[in-house]
Backbone as JSON Lines, residues from 0, in Angstrom:
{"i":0,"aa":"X","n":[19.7,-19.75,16.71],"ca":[18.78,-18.77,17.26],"c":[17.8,-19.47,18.19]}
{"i":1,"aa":"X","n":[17.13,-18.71,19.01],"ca":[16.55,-19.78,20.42],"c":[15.27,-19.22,19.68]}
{"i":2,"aa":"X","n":[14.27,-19.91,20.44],"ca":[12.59,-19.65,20.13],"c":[12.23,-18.31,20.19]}
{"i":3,"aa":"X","n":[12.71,-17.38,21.45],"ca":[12.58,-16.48,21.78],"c":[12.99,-15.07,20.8]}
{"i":4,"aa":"X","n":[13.88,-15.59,20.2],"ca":[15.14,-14.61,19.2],"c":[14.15,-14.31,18.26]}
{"i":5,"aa":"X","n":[13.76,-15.9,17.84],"ca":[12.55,-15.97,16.51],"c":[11.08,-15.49,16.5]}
{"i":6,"aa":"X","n":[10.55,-15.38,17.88],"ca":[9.83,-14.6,18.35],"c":[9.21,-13.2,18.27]}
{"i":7,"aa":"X","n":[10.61,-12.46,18.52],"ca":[11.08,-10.96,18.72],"c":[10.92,-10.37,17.05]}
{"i":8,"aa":"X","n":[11.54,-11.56,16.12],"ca":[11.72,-11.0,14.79],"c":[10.51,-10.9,13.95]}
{"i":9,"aa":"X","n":[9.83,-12.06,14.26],"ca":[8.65,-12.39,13.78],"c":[7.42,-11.34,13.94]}
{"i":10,"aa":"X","n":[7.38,-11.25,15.21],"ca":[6.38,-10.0,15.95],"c":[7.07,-8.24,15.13]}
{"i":11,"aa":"X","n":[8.28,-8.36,15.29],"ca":[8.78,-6.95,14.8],"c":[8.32,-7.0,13.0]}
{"i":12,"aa":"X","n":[8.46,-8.14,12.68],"ca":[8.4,-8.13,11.14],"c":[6.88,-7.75,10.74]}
{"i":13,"aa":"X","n":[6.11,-8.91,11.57],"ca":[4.12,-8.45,11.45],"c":[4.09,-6.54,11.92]}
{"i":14,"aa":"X","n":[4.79,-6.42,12.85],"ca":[4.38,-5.04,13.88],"c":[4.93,-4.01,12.42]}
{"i":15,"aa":"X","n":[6.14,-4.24,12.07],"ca":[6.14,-3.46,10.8],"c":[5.61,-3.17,9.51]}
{"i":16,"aa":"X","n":[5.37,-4.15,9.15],"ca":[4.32,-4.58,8.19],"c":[2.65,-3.56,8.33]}
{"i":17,"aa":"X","n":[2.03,-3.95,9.24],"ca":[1.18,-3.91,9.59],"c":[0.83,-2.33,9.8]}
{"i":18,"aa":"X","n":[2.18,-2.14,10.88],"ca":[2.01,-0.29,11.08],"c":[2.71,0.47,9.65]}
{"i":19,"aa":"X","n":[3.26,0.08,8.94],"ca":[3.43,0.51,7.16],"c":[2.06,0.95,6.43]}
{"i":20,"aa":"X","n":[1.24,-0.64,6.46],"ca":[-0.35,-0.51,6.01],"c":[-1.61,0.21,6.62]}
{"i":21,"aa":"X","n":[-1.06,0.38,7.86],"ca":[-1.81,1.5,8.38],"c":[-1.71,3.18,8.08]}
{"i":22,"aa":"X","n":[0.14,3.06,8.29],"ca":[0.51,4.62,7.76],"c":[0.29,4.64,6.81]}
{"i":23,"aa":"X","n":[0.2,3.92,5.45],"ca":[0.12,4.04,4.19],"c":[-1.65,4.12,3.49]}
{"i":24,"aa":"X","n":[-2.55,3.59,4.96],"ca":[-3.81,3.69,4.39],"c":[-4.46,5.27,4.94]}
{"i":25,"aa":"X","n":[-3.84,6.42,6.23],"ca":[-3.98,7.59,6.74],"c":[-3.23,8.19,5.62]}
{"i":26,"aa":"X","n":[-1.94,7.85,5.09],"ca":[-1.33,8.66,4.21],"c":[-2.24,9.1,2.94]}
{"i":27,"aa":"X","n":[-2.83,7.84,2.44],"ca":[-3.04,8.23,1.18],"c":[-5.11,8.77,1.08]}
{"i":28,"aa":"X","n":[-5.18,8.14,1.83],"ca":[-6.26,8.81,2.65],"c":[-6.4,10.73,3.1]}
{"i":29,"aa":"X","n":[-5.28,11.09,3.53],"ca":[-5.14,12.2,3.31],"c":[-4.56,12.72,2.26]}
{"i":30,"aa":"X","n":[-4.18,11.85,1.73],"ca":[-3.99,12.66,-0.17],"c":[-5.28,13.17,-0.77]}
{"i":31,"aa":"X","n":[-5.97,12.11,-0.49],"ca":[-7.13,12.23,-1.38],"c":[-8.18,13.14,-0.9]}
{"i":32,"aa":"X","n":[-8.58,13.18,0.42],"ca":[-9.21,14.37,1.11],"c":[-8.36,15.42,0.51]}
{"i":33,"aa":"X","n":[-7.27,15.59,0.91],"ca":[-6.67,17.41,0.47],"c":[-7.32,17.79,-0.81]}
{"i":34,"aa":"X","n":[-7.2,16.23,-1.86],"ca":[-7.12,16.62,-2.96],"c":[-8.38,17.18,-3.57]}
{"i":35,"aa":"X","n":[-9.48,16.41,-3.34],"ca":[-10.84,16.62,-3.58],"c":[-11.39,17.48,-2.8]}
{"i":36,"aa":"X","n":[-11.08,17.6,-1.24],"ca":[-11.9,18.47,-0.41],"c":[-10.99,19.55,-0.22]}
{"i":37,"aa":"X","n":[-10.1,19.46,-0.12],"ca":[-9.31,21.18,0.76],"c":[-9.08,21.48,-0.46]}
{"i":38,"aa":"X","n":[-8.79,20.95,-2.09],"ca":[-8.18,21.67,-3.37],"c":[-6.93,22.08,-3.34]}
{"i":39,"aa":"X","n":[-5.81,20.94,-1.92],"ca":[-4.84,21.08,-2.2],"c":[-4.07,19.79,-1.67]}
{"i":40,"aa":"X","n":[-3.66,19.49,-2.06],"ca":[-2.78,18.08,-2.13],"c":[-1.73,18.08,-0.99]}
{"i":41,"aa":"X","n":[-1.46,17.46,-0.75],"ca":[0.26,17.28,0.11],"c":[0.99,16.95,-0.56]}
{"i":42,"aa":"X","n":[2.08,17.97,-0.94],"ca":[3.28,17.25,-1.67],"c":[4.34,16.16,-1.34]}
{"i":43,"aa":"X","n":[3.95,15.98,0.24],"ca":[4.85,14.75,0.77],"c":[4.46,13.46,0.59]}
{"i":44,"aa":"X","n":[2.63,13.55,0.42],"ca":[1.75,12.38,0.24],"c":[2.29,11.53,-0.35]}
{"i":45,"aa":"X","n":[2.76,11.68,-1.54],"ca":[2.79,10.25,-3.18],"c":[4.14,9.98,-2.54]}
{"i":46,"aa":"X","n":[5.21,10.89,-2.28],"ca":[6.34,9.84,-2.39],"c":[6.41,9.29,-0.84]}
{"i":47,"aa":"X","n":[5.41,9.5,0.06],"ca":[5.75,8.95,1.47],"c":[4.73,7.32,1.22]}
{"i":48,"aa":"X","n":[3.84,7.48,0.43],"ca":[3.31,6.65,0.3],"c":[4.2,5.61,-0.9]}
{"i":49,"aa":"X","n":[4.95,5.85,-1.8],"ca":[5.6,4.92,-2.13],"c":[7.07,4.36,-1.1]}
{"i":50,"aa":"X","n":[7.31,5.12,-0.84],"ca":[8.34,4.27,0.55],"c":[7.68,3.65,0.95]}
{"i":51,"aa":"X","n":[7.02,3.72,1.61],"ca":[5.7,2.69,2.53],"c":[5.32,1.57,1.64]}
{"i":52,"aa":"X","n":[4.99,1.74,0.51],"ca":[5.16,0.92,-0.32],"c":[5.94,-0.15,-0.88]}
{"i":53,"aa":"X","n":[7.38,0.12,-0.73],"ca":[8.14,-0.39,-0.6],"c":[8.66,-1.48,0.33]}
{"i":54,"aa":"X","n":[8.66,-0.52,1.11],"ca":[8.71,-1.44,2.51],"c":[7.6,-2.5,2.67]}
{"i":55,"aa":"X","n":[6.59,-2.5,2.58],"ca":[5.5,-3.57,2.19],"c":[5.54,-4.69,1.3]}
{"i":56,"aa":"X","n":[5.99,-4.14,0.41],"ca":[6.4,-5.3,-0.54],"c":[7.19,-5.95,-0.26]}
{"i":57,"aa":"X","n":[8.43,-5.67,0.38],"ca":[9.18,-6.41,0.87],"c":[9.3,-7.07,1.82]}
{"i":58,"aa":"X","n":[8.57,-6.63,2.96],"ca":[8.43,-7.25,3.58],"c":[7.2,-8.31,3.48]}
{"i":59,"aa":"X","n":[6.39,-7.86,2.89],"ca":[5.51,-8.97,2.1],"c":[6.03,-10.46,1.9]}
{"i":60,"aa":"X","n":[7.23,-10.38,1.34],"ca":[8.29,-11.26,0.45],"c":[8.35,-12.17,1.45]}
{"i":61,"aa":"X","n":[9.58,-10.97,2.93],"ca":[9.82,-12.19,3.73],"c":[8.63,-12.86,4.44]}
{"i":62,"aa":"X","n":[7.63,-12.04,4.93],"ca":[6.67,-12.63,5.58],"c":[5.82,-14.08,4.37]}
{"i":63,"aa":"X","n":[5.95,-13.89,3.3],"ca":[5.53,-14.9,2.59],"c":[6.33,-15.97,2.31]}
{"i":64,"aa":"X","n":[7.71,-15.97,3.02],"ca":[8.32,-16.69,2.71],"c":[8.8,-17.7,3.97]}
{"i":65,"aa":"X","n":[8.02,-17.13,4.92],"ca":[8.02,-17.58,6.52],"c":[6.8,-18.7,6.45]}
{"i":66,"aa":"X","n":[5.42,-17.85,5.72],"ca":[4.45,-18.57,6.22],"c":[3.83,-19.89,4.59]}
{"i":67,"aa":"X","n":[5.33,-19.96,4.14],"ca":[5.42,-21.18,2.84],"c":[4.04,-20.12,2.15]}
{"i":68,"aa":"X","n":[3.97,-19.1,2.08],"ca":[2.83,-18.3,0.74],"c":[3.05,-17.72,-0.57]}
{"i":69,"aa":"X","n":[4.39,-18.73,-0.38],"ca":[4.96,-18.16,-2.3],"c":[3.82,-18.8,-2.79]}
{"i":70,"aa":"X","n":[4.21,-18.54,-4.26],"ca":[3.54,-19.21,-5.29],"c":[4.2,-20.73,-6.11]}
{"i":71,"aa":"X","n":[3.51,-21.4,-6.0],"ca":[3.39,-22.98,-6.3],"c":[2.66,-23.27,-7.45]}
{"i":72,"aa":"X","n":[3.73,-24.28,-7.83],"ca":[2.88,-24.66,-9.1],"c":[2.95,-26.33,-9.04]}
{"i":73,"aa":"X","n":[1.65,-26.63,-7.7],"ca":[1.88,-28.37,-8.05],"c":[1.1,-29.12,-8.98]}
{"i":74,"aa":"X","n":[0.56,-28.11,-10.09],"ca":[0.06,-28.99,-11.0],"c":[1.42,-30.19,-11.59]}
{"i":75,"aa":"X","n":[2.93,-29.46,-11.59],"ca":[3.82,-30.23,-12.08],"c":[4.36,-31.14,-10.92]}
{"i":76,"aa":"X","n":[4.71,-30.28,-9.77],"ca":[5.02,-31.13,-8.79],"c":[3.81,-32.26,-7.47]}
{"i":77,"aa":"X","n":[2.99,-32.26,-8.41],"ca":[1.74,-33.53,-8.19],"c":[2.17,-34.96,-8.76]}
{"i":78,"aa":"X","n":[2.75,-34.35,-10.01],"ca":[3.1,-35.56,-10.88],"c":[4.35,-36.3,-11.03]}
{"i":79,"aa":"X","n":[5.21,-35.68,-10.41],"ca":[7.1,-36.17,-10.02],"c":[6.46,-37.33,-9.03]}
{"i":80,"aa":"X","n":[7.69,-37.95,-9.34],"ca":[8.16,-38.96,-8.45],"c":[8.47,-38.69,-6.9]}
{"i":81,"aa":"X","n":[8.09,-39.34,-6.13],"ca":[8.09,-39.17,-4.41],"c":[9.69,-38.41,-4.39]}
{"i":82,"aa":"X","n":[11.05,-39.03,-4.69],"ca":[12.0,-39.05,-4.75],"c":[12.66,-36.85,-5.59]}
{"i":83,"aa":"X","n":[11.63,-37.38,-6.25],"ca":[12.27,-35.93,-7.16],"c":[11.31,-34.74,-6.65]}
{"i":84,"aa":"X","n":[10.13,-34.85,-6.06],"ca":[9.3,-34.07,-4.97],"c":[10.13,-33.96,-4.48]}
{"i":85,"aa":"X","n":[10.64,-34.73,-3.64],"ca":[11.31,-34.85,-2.25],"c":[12.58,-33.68,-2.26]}
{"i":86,"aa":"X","n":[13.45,-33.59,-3.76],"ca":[14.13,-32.86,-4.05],"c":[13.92,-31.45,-4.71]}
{"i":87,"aa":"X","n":[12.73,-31.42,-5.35],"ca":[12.64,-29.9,-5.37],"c":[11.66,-29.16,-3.93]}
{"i":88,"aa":"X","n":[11.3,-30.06,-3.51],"ca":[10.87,-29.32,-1.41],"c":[12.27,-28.86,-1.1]}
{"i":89,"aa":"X","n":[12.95,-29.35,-1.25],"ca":[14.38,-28.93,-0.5],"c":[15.08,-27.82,-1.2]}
{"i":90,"aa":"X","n":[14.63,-27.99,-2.63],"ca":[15.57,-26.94,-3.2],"c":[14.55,-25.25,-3.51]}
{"i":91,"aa":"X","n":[13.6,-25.6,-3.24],"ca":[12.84,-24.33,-2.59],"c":[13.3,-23.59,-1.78]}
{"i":92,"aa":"X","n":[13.44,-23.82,-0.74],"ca":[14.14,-22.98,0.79],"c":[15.36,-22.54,0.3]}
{"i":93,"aa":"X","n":[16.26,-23.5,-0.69],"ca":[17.96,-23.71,-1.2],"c":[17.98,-22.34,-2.08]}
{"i":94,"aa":"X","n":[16.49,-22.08,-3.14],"ca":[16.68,-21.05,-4.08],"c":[16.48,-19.82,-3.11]}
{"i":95,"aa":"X","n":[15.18,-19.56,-1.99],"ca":[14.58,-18.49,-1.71],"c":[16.31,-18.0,-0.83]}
{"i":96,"aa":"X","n":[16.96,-18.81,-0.11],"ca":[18.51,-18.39,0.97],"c":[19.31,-17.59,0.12]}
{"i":97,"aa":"X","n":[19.68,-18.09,-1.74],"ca":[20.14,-17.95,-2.11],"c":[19.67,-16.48,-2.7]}
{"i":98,"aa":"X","n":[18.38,-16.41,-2.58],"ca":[18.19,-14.67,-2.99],"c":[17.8,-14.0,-2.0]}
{"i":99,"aa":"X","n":[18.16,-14.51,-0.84],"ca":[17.82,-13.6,0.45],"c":[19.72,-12.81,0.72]}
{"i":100,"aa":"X","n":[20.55,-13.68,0.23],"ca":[21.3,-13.47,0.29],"c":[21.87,-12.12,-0.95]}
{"i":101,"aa":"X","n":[21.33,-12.74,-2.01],"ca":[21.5,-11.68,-3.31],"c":[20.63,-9.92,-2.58]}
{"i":102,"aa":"X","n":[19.86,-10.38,-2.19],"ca":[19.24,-8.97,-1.65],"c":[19.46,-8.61,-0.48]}
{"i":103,"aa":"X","n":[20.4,-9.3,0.42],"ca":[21.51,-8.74,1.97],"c":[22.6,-7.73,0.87]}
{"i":104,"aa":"X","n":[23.13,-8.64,0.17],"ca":[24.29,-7.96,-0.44],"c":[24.42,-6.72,-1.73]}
{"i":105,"aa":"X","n":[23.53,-6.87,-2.57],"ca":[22.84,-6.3,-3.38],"c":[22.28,-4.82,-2.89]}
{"i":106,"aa":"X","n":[21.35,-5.05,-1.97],"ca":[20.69,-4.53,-1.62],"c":[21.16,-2.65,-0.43]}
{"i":107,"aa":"X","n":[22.38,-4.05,0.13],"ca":[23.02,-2.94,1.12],"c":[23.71,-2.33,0.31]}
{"i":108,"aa":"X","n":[24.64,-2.9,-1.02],"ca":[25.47,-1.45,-2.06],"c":[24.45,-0.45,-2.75]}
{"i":109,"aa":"X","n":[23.22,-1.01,-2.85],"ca":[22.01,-0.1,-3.55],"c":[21.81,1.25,-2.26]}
{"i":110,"aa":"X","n":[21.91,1.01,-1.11],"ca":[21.48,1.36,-0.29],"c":[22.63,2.12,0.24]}
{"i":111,"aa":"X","n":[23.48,2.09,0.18],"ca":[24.63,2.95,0.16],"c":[24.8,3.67,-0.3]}
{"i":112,"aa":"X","n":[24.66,3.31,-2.29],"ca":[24.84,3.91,-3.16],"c":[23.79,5.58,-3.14]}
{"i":113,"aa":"X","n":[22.93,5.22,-2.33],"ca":[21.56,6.24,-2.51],"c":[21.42,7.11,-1.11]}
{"i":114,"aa":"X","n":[22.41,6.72,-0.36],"ca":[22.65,7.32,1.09],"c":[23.03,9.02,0.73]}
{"i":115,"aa":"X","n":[23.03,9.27,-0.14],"ca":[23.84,10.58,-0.38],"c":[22.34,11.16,-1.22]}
{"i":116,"aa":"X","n":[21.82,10.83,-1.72],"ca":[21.12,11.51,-2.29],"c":[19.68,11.55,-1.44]}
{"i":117,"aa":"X","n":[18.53,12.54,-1.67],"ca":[17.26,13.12,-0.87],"c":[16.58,12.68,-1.92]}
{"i":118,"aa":"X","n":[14.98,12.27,-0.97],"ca":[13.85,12.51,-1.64],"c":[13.27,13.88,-1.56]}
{"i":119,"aa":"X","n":[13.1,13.96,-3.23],"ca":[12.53,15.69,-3.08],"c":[11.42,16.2,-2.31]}
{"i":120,"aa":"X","n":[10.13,15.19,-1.96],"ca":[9.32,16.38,-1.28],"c":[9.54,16.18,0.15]}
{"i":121,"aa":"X","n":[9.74,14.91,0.86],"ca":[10.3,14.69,1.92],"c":[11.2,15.57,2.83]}
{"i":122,"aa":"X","n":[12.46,14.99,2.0],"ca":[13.84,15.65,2.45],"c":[14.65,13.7,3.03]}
{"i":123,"aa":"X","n":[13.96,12.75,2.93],"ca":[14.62,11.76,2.98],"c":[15.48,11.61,2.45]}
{"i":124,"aa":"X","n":[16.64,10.46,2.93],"ca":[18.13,10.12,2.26],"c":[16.85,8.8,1.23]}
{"i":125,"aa":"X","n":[17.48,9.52,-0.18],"ca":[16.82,7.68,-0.71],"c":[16.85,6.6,-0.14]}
{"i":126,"aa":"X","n":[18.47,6.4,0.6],"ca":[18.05,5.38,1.5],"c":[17.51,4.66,1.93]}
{"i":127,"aa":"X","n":[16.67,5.42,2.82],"ca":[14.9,5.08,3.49],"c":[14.22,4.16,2.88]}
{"i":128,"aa":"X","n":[13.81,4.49,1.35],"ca":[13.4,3.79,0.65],"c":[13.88,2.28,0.45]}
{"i":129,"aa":"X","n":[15.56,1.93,-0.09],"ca":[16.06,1.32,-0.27],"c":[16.45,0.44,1.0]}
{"i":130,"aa":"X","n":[15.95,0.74,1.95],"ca":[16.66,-0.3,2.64],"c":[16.07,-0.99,3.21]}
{"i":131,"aa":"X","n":[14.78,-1.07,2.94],"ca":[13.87,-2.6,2.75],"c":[14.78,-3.9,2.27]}
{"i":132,"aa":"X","n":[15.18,-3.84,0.94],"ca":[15.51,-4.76,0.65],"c":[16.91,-5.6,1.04]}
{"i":133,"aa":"X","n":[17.73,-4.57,2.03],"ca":[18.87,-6.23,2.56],"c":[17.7,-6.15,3.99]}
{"i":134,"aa":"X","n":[16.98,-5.64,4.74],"ca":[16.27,-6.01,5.69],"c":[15.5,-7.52,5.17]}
{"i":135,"aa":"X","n":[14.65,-7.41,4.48],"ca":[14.38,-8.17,3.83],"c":[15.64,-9.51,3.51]}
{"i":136,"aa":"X","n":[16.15,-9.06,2.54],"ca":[17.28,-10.04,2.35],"c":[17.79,-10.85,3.54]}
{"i":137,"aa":"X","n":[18.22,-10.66,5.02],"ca":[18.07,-10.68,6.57],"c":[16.88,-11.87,6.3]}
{"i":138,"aa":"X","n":[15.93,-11.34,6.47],"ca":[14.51,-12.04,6.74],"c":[14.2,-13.61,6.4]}
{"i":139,"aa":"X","n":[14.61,-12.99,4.5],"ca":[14.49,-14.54,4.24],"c":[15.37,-15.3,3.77]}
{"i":140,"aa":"X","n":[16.94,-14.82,4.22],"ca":[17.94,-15.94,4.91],"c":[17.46,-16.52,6.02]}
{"i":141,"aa":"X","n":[17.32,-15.8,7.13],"ca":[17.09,-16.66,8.48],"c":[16.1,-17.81,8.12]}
{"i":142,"aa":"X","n":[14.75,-17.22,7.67],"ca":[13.86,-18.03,7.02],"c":[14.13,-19.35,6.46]}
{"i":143,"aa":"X","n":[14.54,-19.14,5.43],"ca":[15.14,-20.48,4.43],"c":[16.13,-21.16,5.41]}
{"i":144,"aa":"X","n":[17.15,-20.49,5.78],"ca":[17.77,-21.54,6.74],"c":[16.87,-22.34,7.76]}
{"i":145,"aa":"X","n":[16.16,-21.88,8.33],"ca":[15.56,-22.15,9.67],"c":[14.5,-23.62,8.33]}
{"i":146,"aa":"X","n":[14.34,-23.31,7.36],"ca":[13.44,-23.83,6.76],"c":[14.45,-25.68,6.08]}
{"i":147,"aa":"X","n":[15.27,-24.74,5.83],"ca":[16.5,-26.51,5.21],"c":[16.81,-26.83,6.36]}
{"i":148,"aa":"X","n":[16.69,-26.67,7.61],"ca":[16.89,-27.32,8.78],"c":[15.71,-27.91,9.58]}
{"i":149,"aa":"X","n":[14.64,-27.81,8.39],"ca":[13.4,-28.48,8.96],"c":[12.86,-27.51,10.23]}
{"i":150,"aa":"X","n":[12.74,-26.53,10.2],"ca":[12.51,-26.02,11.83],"c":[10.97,-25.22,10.92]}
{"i":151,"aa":"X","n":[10.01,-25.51,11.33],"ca":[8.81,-25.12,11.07],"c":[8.76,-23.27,11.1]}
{"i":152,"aa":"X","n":[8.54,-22.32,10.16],"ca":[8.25,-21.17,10.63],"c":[7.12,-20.36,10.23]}
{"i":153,"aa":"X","n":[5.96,-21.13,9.9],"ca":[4.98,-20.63,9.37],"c":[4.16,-20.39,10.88]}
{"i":154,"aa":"X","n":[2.78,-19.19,10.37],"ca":[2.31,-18.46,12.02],"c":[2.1,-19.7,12.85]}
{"i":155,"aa":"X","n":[2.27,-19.05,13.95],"ca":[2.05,-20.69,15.35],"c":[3.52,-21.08,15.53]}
{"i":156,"aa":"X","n":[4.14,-20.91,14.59],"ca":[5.29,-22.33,14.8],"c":[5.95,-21.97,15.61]}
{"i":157,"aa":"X","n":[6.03,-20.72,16.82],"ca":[6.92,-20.48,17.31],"c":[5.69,-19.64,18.81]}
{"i":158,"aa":"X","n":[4.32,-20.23,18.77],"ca":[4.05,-19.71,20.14],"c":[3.88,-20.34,20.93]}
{"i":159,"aa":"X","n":[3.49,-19.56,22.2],"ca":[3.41,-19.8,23.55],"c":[2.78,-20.46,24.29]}
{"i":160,"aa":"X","n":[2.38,-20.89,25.3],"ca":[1.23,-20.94,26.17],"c":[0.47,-19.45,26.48]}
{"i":161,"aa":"X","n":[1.91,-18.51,27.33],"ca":[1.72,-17.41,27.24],"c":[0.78,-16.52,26.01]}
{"i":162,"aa":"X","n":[1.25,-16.72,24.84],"ca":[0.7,-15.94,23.78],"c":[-0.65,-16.57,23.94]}
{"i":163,"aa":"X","n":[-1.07,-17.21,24.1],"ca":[-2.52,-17.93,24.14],"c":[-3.26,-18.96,23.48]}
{"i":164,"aa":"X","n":[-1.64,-19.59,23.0],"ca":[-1.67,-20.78,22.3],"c":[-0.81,-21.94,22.48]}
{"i":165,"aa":"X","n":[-1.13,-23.09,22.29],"ca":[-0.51,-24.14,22.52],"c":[1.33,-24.09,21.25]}
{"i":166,"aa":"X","n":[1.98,-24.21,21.62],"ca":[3.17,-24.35,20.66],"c":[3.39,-24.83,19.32]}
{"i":167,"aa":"X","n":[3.11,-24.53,18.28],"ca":[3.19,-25.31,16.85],"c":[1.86,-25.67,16.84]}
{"i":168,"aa":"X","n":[0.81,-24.74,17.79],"ca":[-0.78,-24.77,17.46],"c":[-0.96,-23.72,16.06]}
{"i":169,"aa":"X","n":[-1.43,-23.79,14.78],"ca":[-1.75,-22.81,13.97],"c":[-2.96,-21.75,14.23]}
{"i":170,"aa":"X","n":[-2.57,-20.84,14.28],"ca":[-4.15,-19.83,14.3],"c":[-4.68,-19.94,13.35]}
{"i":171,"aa":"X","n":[-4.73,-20.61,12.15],"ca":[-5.98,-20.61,11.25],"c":[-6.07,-22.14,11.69]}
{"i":172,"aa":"X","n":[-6.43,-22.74,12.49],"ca":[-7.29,-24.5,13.15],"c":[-8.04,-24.2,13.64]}
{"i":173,"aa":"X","n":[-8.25,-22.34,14.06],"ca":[-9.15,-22.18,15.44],"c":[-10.05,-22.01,15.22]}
């Protein structure tokens, strides 16, 4: 994949993310007005806001798994040997590919499986819901690969001059 490819995905992944947490903060926002002020609710509210939900979380995942923001526990890996560090760094990226992959594949028969059936207040294919997770799954394959190949992908690692930064400059140095 060229810089540019990684670019496009990266920006689409934040741009989704981001416009999710927005729809999901007007959504539920107008739940709660109807609910308290008009004395009538939206019945589309709760379950549009758990899709959105969904999708957040998951993409949460990959985006945390781009910018190394899993969870760590180097109280143990402080105390390994340079050599056996050296080997569970590597087998980090090795586990996260291996369930990016479980949730490409997994994920798309879940997502199939639910193609036929509606969300009731909606009228969505469950689908919708479900198919965060091989998107996701997508995400943090590329990720982990790009990551056991040493190729940096945490924020910065992939901007511009253009964007308004020096290349493999981090926006949190600034």
């Amino acid at each position: 994949m060229t810089r540019s490819v990684l670019r496009i995905v990266d920006r689409t992944t934040d741009t989704l993310a981001l416009t999710g947490l927005a729809a999901m903060v007007v959504v539920v926002s107008w739940q709660v007005f109807g609910r308290f002020v008009l004395s009538d609710s939206p019945p589309w509210a709760p379950e549009t806001a758990l899709v959105l939900l969904a999708w957040l979380g998951l993409l949460g995942v990959a985006i945390g798994v781009r910018e190394h923001a899993h969870i760590s526990v180097t109280f143990v890996t402080d105390r390994l040997s340079r050599r056996v560090r050296t080997v569970v760094l590597w087998l980090t990226p090795a586990l996260f590919l291996v369930f990016g992959i479980y949730l490409m594949i997994q994920g798309w028969d879940f997502t199939q499986l639910t193609m036929n059936s509606t969300l009731p207040a909606t009228g969505l294919p469950t689908a919708v819901q479900y198919a965060a997770m091989p998107v996701t799954g997508v995400l943090v394959t590329i990720y982990s690969c790009l990551q056991l190949l040493n190729v940096e992908t945490g924020r910065g690692a992939l901007a511009t001059p253009e964007d308004g930064e020096e290349e493999g400059e981090n926006r949190d140095d600034q």
